[in-house]
LOFI-259765 format. One record per residue: chain; z, y, x of N, C-alpha, C, O, CB in turn. Coordinates in Angstrom, 1 decimal, decimal comma, padded with zeros to 4 digits, m for minus. Glycine has a CB too. Example, Ala and Ser with C-alpha at 12.3 -4.5 7.8 and 13.67 -1.06 7.14 Angstrom:
<sites>
SITE   chaine     n_c3     n_c2     n_c1    ca_c3    ca_c2    ca_c1     c_c3     c_c2     c_c1     o_c3     o_c2     o_c1    cb_c3    cb_c2    cb_c1
SITE        A    007,8   m005,7    013,2    007,8   m004,5    012,3    007,8   m003,3    013,2    008,5   m003,3    014,2    009,0   m004,5    011,3
SITE        A    007,1   m002,2    012,8    007,1   m001,1    013,7    007,9    000,0    012,9    008,0    001,1    013,4    005,7   m000,6    014,1
</sites>
This chain:
<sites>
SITE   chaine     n_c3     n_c2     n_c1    ca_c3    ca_c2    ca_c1     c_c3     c_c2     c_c1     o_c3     o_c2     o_c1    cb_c3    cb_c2    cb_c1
SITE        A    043,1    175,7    058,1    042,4    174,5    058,5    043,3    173,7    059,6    043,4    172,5    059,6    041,0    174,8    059,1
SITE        A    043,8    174,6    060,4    045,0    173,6    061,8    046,0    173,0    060,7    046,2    171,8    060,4    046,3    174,9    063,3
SITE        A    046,4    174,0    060,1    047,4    173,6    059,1    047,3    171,9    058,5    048,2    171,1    058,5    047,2    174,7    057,8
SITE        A    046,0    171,6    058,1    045,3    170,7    057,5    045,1    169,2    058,6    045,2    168,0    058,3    043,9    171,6    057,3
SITE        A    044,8    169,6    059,8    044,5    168,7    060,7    046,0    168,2    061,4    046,2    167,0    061,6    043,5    169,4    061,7
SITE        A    046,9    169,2    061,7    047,9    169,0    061,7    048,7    167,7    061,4    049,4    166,9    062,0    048,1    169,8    061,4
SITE        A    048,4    168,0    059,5    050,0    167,3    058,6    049,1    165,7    058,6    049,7    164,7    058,3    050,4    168,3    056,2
SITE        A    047,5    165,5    059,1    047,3    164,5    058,8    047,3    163,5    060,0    046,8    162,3    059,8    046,3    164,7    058,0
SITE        A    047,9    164,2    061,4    047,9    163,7    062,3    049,4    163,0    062,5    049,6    161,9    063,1    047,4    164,6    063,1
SITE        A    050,2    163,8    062,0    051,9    163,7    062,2    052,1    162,3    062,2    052,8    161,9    063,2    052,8    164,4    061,1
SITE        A    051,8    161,7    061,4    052,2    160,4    061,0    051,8    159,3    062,3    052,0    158,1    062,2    051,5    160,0    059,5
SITE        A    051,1    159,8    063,5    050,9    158,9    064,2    051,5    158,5    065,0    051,6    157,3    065,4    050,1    159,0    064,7
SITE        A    052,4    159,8    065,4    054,1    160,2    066,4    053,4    159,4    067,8    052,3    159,2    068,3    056,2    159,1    065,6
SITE        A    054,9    158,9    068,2    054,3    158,3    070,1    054,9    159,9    071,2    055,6    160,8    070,9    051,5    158,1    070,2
SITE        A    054,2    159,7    072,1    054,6    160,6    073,5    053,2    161,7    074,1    052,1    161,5    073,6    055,0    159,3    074,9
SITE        A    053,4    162,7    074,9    052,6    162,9    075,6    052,8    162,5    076,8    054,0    162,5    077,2    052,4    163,9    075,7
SITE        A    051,6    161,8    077,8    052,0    161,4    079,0    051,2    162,1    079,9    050,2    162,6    079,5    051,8    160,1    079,1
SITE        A    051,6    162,2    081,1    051,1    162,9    082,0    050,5    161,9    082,6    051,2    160,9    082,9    052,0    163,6    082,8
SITE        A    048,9    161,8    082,9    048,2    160,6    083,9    048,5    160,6    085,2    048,5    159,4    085,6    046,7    160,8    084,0
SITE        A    048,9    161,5    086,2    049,6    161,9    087,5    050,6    161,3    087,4    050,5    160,2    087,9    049,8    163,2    087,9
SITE        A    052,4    161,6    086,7    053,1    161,0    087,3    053,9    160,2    086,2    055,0    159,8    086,4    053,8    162,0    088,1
SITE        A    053,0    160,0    085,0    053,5    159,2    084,1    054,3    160,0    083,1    054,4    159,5    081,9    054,2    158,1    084,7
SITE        A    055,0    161,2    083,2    056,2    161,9    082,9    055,7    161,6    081,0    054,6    161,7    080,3    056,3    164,0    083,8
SITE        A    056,8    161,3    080,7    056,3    161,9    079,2    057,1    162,3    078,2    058,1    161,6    078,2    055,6    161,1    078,5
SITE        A    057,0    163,0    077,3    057,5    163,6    076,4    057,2    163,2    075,0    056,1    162,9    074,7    057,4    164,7    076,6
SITE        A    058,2    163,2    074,0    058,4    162,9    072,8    057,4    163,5    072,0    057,9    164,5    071,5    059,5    163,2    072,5
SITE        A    055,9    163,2    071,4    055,5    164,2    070,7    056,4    164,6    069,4    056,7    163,7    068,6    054,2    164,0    070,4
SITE        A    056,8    165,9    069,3    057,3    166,2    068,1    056,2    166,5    067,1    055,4    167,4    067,4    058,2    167,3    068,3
SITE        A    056,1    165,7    065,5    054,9    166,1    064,4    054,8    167,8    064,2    053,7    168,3    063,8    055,3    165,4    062,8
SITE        A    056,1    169,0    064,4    056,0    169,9    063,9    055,6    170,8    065,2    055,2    171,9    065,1    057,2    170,1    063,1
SITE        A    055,6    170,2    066,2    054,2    171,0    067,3    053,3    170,9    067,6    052,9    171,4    068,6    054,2    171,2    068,3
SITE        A    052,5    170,0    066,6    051,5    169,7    067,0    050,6    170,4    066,4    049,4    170,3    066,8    051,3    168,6    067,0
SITE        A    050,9    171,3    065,4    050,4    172,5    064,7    050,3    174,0    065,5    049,6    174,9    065,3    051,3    172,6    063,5
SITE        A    051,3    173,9    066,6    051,4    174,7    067,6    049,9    174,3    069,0    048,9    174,9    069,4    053,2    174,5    068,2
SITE        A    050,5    173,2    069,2    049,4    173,0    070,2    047,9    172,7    070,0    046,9    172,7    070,7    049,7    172,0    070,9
SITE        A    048,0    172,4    068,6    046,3    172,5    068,2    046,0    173,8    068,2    044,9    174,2    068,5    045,8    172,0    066,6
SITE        A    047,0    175,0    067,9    046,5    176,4    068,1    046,5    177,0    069,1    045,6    177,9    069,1    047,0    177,1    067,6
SITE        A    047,5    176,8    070,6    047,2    177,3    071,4    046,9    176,4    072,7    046,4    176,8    073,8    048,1    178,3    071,4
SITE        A    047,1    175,5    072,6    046,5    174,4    073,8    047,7    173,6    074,1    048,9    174,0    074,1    045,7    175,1    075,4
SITE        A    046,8    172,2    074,4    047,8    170,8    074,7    048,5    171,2    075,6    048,1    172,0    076,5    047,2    169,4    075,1
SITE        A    049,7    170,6    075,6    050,8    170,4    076,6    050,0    169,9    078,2    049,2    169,1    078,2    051,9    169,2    076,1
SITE        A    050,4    170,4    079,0    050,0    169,9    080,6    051,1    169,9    081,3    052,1    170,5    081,1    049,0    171,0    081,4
SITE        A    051,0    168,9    082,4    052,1    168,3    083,6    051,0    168,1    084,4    049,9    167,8    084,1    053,2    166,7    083,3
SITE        A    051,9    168,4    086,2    051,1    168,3    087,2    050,1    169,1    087,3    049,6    169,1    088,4    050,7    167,4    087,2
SITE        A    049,5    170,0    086,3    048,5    171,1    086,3    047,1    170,0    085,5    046,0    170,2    085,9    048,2    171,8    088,2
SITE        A    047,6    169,0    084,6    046,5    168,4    083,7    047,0    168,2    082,4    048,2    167,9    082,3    046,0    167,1    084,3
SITE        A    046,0    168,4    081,3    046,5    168,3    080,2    047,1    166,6    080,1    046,9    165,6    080,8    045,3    168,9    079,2
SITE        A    047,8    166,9    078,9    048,6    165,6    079,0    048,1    164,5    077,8    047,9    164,9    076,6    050,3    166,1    078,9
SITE        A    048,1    163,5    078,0    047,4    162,3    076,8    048,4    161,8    075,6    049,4    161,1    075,7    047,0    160,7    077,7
SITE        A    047,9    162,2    074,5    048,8    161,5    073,5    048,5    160,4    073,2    047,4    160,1    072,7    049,0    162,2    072,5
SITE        A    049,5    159,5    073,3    049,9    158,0    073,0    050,5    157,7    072,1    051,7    157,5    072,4    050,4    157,4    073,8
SITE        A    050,2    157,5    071,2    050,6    156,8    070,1    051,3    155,8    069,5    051,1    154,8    070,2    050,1    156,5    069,9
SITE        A    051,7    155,7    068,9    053,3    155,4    068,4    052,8    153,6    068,2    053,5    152,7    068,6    054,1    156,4    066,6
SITE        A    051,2    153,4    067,6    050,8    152,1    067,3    050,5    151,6    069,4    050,9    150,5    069,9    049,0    152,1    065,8
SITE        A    049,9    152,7    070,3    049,4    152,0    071,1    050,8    151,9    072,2    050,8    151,2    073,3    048,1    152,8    071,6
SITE        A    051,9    152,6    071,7    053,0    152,3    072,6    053,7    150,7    072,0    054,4    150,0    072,7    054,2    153,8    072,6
SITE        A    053,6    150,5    071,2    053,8    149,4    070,4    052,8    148,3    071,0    053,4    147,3    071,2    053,5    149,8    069,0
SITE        A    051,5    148,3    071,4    050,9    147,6    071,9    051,2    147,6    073,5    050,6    146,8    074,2    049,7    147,9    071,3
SITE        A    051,7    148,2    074,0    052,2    148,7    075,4    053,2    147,3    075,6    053,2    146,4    076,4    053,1    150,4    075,3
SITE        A    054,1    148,0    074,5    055,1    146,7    075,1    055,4    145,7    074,4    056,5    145,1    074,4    056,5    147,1    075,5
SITE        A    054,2    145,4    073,5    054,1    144,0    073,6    053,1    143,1    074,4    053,2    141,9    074,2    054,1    143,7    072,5
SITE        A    052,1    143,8    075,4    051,6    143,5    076,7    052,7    143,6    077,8    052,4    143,4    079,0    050,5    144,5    077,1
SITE        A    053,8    143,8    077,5    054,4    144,2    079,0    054,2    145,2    079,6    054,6    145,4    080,7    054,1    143,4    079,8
SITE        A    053,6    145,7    079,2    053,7    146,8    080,3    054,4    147,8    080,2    054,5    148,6    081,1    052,7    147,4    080,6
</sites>
């Protein structure tokens, strides 16, 4: 079933960001089958937000 939720998420790509110090990392599609199984990535001691490849796109074309 992860297997399943996984392959249909991949396609969204984007970063994990840390809400504390911004830090963020590349989500890779082929760990995200990992971290649905054993738990999301955390920075600063908080899990970290995945952002999305459409909402980083909307990011900077707000400028920000």
């Amino acid at each position: 079933m992860i297997e399943e939720i996984a392959a249909s998420l991949r396609h969204f790509g984007g970063v994990l960001r840390c809400h504390n110090c911004k830090f963020e990392r590349r989500l890779d599609g082929r760990k995200i089958n990992r971290y649905l199984s054993s738990g999301w990535p955390q920075h600063c001691g908080m899990t970290m937000e995945w952002v999305t490849q459409r909402l980083l796109d909307e990011e900077a074309f707000d400028g920000r």
